[in-house]
C-alpha positions in Angstrom: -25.3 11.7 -15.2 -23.3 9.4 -12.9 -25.3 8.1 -9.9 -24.9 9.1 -6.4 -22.6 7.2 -3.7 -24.8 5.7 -1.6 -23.8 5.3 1.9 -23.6 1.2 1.7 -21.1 2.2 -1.1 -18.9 4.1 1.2 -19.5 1.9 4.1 -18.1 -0.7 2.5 -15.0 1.1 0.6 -13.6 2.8 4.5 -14.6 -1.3 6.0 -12.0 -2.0 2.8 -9.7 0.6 3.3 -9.3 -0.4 7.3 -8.7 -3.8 6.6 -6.2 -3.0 3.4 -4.5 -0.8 6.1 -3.9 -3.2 8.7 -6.2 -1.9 11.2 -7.8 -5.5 11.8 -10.1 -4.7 15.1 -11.0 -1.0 13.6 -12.3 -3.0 10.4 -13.9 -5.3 12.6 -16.0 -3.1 14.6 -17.4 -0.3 11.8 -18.1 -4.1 9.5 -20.1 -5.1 12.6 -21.8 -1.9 13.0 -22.2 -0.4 9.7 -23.7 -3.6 9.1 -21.5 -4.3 5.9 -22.3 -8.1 5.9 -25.8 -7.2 4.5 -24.0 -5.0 1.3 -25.3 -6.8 -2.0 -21.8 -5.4 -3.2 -19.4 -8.2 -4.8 -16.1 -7.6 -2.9 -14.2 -8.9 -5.6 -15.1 -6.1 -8.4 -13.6 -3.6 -5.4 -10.2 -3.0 -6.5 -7.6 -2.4 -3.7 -7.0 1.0 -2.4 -10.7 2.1 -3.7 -11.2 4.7 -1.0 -8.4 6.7 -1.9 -8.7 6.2 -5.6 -11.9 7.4 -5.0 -11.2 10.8 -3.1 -8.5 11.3 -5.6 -11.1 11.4 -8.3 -13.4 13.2 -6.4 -10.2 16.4 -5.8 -9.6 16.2 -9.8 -13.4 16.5 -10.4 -13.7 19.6 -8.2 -10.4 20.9 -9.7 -12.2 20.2 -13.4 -15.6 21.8 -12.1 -13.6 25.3 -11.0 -12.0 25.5 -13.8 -14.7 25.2 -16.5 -16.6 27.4 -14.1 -13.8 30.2 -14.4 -14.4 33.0 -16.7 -11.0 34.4 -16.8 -8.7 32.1 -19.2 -6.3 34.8 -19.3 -4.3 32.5 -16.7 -3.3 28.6 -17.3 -2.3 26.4 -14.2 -5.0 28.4 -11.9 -4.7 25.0 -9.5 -1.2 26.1 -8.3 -3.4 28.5 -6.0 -5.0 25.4 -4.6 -4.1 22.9 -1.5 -6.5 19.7 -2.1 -7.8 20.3 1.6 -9.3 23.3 -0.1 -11.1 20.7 -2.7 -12.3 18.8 0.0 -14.0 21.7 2.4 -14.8 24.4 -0.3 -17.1 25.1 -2.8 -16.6 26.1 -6.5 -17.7 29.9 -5.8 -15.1 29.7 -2.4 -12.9 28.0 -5.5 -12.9 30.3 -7.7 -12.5 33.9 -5.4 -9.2 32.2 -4.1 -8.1 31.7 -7.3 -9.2 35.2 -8.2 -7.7 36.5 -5.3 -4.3 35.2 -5.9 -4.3 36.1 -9.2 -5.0 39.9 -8.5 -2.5 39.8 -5.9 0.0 38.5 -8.1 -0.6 40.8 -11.3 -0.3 43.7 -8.6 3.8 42.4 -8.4 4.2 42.6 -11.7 5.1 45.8 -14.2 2.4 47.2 -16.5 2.6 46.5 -20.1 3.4 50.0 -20.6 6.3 50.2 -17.9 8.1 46.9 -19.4 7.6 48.6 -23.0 10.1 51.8 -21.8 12.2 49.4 -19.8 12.9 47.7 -22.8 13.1 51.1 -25.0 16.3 52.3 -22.4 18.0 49.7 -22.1 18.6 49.4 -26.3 19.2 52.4 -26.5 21.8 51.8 -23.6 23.2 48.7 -25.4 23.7 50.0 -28.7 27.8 50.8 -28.3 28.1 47.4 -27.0 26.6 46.0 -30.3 28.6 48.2 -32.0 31.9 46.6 -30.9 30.2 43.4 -31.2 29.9 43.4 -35.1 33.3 44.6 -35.7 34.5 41.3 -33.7 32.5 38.9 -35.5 33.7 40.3 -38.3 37.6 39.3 -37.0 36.1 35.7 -36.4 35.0 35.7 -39.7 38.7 37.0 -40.7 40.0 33.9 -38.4 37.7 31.1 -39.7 40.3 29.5 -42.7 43.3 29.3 -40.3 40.5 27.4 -37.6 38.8 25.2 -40.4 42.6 23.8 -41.0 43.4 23.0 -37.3 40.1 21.1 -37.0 41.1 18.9 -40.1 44.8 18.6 -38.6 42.9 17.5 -35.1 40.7 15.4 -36.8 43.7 13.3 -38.8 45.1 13.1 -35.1 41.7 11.4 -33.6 41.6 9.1 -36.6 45.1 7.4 -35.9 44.6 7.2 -32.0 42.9 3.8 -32.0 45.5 2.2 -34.3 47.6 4.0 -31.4 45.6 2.7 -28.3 45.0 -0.9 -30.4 49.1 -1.1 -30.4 49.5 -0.3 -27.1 47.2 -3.0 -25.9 48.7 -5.2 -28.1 52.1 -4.6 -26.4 50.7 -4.6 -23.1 48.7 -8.2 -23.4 52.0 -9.6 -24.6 53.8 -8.3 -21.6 51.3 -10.3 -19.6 51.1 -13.1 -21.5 55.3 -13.8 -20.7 54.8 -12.4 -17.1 52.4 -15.3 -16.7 54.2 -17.9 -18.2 57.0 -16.9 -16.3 55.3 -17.1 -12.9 54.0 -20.6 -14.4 57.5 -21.9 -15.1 58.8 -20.6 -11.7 55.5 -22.4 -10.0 56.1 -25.9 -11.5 60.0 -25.6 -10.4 58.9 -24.7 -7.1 56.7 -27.6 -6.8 59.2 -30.4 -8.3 61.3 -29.1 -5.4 59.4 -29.8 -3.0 57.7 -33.2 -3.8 61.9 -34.4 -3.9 62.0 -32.5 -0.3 59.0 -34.2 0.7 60.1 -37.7 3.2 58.2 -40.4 1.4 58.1 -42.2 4.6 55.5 -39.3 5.9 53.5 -40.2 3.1 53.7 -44.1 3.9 53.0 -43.7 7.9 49.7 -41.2 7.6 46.7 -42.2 8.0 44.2 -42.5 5.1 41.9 -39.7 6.4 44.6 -37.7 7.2 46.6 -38.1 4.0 43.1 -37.7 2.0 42.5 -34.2 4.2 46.5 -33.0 3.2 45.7 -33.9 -0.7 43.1 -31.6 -0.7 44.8 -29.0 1.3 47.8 -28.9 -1.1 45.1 -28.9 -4.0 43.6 -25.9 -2.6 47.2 -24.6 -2.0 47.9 -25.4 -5.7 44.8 -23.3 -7.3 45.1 -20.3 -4.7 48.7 -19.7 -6.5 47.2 -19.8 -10.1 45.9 -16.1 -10.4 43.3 -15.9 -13.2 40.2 -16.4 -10.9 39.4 -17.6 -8.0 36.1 -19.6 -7.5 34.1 -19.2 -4.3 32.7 -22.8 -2.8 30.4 -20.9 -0.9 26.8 -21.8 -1.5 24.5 -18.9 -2.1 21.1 -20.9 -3.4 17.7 -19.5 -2.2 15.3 -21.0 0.4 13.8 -24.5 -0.9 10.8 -23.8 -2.6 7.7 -26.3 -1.9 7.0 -28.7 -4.7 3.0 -28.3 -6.1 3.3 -32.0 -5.7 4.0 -31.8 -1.7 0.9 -29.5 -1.5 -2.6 -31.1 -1.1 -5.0 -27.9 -1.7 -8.4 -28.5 0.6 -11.4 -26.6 -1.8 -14.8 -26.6 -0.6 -15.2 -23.3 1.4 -17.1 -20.4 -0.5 -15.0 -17.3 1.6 -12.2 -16.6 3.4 -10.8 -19.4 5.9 -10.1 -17.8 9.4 -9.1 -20.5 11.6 -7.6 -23.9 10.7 -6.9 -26.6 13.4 -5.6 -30.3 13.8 -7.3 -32.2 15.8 -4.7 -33.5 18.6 -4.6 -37.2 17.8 -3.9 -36.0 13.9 -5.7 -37.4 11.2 -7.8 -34.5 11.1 -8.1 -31.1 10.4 -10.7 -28.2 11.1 -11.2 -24.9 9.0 -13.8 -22.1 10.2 -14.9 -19.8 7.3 -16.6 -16.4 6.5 -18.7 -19.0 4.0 -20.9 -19.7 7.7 -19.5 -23.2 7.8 -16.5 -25.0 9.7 -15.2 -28.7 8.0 -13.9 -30.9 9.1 -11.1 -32.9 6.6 -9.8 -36.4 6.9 -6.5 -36.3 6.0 -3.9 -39.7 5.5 -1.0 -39.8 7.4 0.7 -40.5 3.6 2.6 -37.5 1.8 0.6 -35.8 -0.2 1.4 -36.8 -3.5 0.9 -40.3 -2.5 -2.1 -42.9 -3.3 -3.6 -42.8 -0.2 -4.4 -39.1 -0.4 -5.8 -39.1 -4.5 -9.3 -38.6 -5.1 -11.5 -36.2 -3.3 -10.8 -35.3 0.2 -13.4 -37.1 2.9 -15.0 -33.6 4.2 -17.7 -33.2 6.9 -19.4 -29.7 6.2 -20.6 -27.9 9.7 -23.5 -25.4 8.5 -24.0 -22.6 11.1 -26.5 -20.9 8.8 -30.3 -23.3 8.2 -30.8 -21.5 4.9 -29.6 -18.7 2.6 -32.5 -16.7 3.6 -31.1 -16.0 6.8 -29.5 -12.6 6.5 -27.8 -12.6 10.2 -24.1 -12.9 9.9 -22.6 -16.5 10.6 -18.8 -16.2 9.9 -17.0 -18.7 12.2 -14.2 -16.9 13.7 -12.7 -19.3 16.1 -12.3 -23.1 16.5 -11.0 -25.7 19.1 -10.2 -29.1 19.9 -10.9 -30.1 23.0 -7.6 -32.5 24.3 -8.8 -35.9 23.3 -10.0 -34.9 19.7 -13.9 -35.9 20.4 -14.8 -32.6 20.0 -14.2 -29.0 18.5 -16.1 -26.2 19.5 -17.0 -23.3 17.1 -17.6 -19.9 17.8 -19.3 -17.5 15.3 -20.0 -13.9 14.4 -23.5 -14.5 15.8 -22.5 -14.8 19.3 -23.3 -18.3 19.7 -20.8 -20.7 20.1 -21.1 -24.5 19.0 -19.8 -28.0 20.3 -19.8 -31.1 17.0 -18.5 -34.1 17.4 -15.8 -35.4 15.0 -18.2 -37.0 12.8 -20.0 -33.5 12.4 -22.8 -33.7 14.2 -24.0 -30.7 16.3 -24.0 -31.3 20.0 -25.2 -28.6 21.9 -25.7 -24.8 21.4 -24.4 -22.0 23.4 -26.1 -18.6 23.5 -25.6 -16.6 26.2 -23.0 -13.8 24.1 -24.7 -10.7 22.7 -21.9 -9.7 20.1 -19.8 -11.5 17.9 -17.2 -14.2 19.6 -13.5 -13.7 19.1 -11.9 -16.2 20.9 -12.5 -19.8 22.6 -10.8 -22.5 24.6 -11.3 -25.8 26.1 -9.7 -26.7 29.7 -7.5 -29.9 29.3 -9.4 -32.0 31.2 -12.3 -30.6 28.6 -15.1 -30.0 31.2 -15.7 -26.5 30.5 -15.1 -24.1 27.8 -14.3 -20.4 27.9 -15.8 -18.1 25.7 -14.9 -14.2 24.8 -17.3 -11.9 22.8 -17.4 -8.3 21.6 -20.0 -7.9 23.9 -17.0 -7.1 26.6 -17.9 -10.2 28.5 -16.4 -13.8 29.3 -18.4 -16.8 29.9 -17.2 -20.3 31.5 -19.7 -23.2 29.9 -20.4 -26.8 31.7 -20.3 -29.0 28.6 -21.4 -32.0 29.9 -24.9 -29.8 31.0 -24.6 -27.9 28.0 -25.4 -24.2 29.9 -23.7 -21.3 31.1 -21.9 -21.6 34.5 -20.7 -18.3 34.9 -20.2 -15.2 33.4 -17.3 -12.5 33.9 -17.7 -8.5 33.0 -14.4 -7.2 33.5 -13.5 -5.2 30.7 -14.7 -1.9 29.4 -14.2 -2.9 25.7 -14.5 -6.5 23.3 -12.5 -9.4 24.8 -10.1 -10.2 22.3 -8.5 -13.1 24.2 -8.7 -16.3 26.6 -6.3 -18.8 27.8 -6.5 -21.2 30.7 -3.7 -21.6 33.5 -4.7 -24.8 34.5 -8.6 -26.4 35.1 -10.0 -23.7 37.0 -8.1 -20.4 36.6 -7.8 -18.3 33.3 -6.9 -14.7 32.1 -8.5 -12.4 29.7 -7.4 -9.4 27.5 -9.0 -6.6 25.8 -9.3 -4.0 23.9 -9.4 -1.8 27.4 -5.7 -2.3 27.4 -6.0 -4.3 30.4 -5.6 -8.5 31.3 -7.7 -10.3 34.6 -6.8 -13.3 35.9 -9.6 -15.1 37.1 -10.8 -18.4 39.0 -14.5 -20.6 38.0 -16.3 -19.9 40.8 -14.9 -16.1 41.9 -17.2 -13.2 41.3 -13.9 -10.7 40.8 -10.4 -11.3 39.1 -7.8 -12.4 41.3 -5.2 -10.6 39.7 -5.1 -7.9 37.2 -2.4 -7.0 35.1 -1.6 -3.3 33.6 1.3 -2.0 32.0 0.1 -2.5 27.7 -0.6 1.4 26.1 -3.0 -0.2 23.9 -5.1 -3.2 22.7 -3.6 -6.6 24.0 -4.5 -8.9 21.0 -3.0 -12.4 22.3 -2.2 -14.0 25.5 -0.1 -17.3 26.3 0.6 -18.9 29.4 3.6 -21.5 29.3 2.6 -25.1 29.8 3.0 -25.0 33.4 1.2 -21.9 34.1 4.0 -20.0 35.8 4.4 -17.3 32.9 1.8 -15.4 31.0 3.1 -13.9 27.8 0.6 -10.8 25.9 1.4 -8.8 22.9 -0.5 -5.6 22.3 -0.8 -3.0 19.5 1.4 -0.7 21.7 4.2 -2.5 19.6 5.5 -4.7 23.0 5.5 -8.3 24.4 5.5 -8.5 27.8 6.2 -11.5 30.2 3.9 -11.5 33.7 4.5 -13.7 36.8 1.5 -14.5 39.2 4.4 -13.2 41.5 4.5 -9.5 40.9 2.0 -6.9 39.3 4.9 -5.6 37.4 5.8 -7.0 34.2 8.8 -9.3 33.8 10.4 -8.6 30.9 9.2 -5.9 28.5 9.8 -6.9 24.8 10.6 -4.1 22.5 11.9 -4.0 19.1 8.7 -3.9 17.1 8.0 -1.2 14.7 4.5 -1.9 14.8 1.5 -3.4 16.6 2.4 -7.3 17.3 -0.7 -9.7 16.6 0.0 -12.7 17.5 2.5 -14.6 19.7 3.7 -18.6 20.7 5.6 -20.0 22.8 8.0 -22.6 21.9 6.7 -26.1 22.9 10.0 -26.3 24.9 10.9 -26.1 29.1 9.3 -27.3 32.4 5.8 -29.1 31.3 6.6 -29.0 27.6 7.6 -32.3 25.5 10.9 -30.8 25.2 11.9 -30.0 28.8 15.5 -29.8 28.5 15.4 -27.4 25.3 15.9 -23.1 26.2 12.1 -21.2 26.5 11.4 -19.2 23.7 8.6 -16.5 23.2 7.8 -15.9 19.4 6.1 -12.9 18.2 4.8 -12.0 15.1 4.2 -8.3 14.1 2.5 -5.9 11.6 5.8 -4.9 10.9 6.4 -8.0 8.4 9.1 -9.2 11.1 9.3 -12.2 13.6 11.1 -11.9 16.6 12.8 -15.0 18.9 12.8 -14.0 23.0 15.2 -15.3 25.4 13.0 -15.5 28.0 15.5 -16.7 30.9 17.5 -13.4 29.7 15.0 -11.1 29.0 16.3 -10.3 25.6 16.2 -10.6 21.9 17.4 -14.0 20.5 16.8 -14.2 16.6 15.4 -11.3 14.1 13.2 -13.4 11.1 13.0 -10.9 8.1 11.5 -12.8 5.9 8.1 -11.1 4.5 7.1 -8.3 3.1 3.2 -7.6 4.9 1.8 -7.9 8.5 2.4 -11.5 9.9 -1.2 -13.0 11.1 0.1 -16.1 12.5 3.2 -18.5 13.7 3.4 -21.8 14.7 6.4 -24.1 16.2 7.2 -27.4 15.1 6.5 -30.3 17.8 10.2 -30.5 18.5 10.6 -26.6 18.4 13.5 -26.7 16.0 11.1 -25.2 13.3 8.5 -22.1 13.3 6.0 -21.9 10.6 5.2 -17.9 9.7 2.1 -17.3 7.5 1.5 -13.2 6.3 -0.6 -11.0 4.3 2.0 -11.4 1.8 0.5 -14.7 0.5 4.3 -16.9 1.9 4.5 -19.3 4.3 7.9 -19.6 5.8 9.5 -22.1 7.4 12.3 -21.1 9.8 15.4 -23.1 11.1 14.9 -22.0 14.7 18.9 -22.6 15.1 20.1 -21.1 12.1 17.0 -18.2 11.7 16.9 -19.1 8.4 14.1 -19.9 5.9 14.4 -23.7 4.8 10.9 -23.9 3.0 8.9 -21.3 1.3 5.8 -21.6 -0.5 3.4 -18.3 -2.1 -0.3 -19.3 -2.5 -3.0 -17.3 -3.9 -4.2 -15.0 -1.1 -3.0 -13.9 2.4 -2.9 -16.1 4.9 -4.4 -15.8 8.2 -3.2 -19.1 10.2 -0.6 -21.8 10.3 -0.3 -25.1 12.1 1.5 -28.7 12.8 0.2 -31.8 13.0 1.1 -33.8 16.0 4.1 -35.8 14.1 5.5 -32.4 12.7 5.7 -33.5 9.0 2.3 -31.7 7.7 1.7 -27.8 8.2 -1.9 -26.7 7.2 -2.4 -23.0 5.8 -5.8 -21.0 5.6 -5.8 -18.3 3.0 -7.5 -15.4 2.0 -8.4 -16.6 -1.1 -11.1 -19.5 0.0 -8.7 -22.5 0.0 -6.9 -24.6 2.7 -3.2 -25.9 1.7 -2.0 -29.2 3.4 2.3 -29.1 3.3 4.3 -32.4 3.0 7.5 -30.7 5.2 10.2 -33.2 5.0 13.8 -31.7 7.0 
């Protein structure tokens, strides 16, 4: 007898099919609640699409139990009474009188035995003249049959000398060609020895060597357009550059899937949060990857947020951040507490003032306080240098999925509430609230100098807000489905690249990425290049690249100019975030599939 489902069992198979489906924050929250974390089931015996395998099975098994339970077998295909939401809410005695049902009802429609019997018996008695006269004219065909047996053999002789036929005509035809071409050749080469006399050879002598080189190949090309077998297209059609496995340094270490990666902002190195319950922290040369200084085993610092295995609470770091000098990157983690190490991994300070699970953190840039924002609904501003809570900020009616800061002392917030507050250290309410998103806002942006905040929601929009109006600026649609993640380019007023055009980049569950014009309100660039929700974008220090990473398992690399892919590499698993180093020549990856990539990017 097969066991019972137990409810951990299901638990975890709708947690899988949620995340499978896309629905990221849905997943999320029943994994949090339903407690999935504490399943002894081994995720990777769960095949994909388990759930629905698994009602499938559970339809044909009802089907099977009906229909062995059935004692009329008078009747094949009794499931064609059936719909499968029958399966699903009946029983087999509820089964089985539908089926019944039906089948009365449809025996009722049909003649009795005995009625289809003298049905039968009139009409051959009606049909007998007509088979009658139908004898006597086979017997004519019979009659007829020598004269047709000859005409087949006289049509047959016919078909046997039509390809000696059809070969002779071809045969006159090719020759035909064959003198039309040498003809046109002969009338070519006189038409060219008439024109090189024509030609003044002092036009040849008085142009200039470019000039005269550029006119060569022009009459080349002249020459071979008027030859007519084929023409040959220049044109190149070669597919985006792959990566090389030896411009690909793979990071292994962590024991789950890598959520977060991050370089620290002076460079040498990077950060990786995990669902393992660690963050690391590599050292990585400035050398490409296939070079000396980068052979041997990778210098890693390992950042345990768990004391021992026996600990059964959850630990999966979920977020990480540099603060703006690169001394040190703060951690926040499915237990609600977030974390401050220094770079040589050594825990700093502890900060546990969340009740849920953290989703997002930042430092200020002058790196005096840190924002946090939890599940719990609430925000909280910490004092580093004290190492405590200075204030904290319930806003929302549902999980804060984001934080950014303005500047040093104001900051805004989105939720799950649909909703995004501005607020200032110190200020017991927001000092400006936006509205306008129909669903969860996932991400917010604000541009370098803090006059622009950019949010992208579920609702399938990016919008654009000024500090100036409640309104939204620009409204960004052209998404199919919800957008998680968006960047702006490193480009404008307070950027590195100040005389380069603002762009917003957004990446959606629709596979797509999508270039703004933000000074236009309008769409710039369309980036089709993947095949599964996009999880994360990332541009290049000089903005003329943007690095896409998907469920898909590719990493892109887009010509900003040209909205092209110039680099493409499939790893094992999908990804789930993408980022530069500081020179713009590395691009790290976190995947799915427990590693961290390092790219060599040479353009």
């Amino acid at each position: 007898m097969v066991a019972p489902l137990s409810s951990d069992e299901l638990n975890y198979m709708v947690f899988r099919y949620l995340h499978e489906s896309g629905f990221s924050h849905a997943a999320f929250t029943f994994g949090y609640e339903a407690e999935v974390n504490k399943s002894t089931i081994d995720g990777n015996l769960v095949p994909p699409g388990a759930l629905v395998k698994f009602v499938q099975k559970g339809i044909q098994y009802l089907e099977l139990e009906t229909n062995l339970s059935n004692d009329d077998t008078n009747m094949d295909e009794d499931f064609q009474f059936l719909q499968p939401f029958d399966l699903i809410t009946k029983n087999v005695d509820e089964l089985q009188k539908i089926i019944k049902d039906k089948k009365e009802k449809l025996q009722k429609d049909k003649p009795t035995q005995n009625d289809k019997a003298n049905a039968d018996h009139e009409r051959d008695h009606e049909r007998e003249p007509a088979r009658e006269r139908e004898k006597e004219k086979q017997q004519k065909e019979k009659e007829r049959e020598p004269a047709r047996e000859r005409e087949k053999e006289k049509q047959h002789k016919e078909k046997e000398r039509e390809p000696a036929r059809e070969r002779e005509k071809e045969k006159q035809q090719k020759g035909k060609e064959l003198e039309r071409n040498r003809e046109r050749s002969e009338k070519n080469k006189e038409i060219e020895k008439r024109k090189e006399k024509e030609k003044p050879r002092e036009d040849i002598m008085d142009s200039e060597p470019s000039g005269g080189k550029e006119a060569a190949e022009r009459e080349e090309n002249r020459k071979a357009g008027d030859l007519e077998p084929m023409d040959i297209c220049t044109v190149s059609t070669s597919l985006p550059y792959e990566i090389p496995s030896c411009d690909v340094m793979v990071l292994e270490g962590h024991t789950s899937e890598v959520f977060a990666c991050a370089w620290s902002p002076e460079g040498s190195l990077l950060a990786t949060g995990s669902g393992d319950s660690t963050a690391r922290i590599w050292t990585i040369g400035d050398g490409p990857c296939n070079s000396a200084i980068q052979s041997g085993p990778s210098n890693v610092v390992v950042l345990k947020h768990l004391k021992s295995r026996a600990n059964e609470e959850i630990m999966d770091v979920t977020t990480i951040d540099w603060n703006s000098e690169g001394t040190l990157l703060a951690t926040g983690s499915y237990d609600g507490k977030a974390r401050i190490w220094n770079r040589a991994g050594e825990l700093v300070s502890t900060l546990n003032k969340h009740k849920g699970p953290i989703f997002c953190l930042k430092w200020n840039k002058k790196g005096d306080y840190l924002l946090s924002g939890s599940f719990d609904k609430t925000v909280v501003v910490w004092d580093v240098n004290d190492g405590e809570w200075k204030q904290q900020y319930e806003f929302h009616s549902g999980p804060t999925l984001d934080v950014d800061w303005r500047n040093n002392t104001y900051f805004a917030t989105s939720s799950t509430d649909k909703m995004i507050h501005v607020c200032k250290v110190g200020e017991h309410r927001p000092i400006k609230t936006f509205s306008g998103h129909q669903n969860e806002v996932n991400t917010i942006k604000w541009t370098p100098t803090g006059s622009l905040l950019a949010s992208c929601s579920d609702d399938h929009t990016a919008k654009i807000w000024s500090m100036k109006q409640d309104s939204c600026l620009h409204d960004f649609k052209g998404h199919r489905k919800a957008i998680y993640t968006i960047e702006w380019s490193p480009t404008g007023a307070g950027s590195s690249n100040p005389n380069k055009q603002l762009l917003l980049a957004s990446a959606s569950f629709d596979s797509t990425v999508k270039l703004w014009d933000v000074e236009l309100g309008r769409l710039l660039q369309n980036l089709d290049g993947h095949r599964q929700p996009v999880y994360s974008i990332a541009f290049s220090p000089n903005a003329e690249y943007l690095a896409s990473g998907s469920l898909d398992k590719c990493l892109n690399i887009w010509s900003v100019k040209e909205a092209k892919i110039v680099r493409t590499y499939k790893g094992g698993g999908g990804i789930f975030e993408v980022c530069w180093n500081k020179d713009g020549n590395k691009v790290a990856v976190s995947y799915a599939d427990n590693a961290v990539c390092v790219f060599d990017i040479r353009l």
